[in-house]
N, C-alpha and C positions, 0 to 999 in steps of 0.2 A: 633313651637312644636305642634305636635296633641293633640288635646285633646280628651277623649276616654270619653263619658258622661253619656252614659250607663252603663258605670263599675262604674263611680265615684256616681250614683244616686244610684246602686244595694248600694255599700257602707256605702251610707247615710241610708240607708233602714234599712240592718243590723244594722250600728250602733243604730238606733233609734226603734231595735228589732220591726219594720214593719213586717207584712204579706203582700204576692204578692195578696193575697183574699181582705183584707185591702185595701190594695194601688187602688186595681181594683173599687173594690164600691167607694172611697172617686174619683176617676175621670172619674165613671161613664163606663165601659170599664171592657173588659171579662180577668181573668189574662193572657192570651196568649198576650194580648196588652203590660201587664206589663212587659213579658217576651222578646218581642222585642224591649221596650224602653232599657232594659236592655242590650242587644246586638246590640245596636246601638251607631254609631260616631256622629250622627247629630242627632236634634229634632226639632221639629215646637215650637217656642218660646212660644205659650200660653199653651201648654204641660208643658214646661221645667216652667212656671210661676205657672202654678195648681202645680204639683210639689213641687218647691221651698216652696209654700203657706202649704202644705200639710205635708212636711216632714221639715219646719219649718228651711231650711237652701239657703240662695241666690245661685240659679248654676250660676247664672249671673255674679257674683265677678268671677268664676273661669274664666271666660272668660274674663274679665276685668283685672284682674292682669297678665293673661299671653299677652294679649297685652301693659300693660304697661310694662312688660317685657322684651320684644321683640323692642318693641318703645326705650328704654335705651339702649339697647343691637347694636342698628343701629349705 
């Protein structure tokens, strides 16, 4: 199963009623950065780890549970 990680961080964002202005100063980076993390399938793990740290939720489990998923699923 794909996983889509810039929909699911835009997500967390919302949820956690973030700004993309926000998001941008806490990782140093212009919102257009924030705007293509958003629109992206893949990330550079010390992004996706500032991230996680920032908006205060692991993207890492979501990787993790879908391989253990997929691992049972075999």
């Amino acid at each position: 199963m794909a996983i889509f990680i810039g929909e699911i961080i835009r997500q967390k964002a919302k949820e956690r009623k973030v700004t993309v202005t926000w998001m941008a100063k806490k990782l140093g980076c212009h919102r257009t950065n924030i705007y293509r993390i958003f629109d992206s399938v893949s990330i550079d793990t010390n992004v996706l780890y500032r991230l996680s740290s920032i908006l205060k939720f692991d993207f890492f489990k979501i990787y993790s549970d879908n391989l253990t998923e997929e691992t049972r699923n075999e």
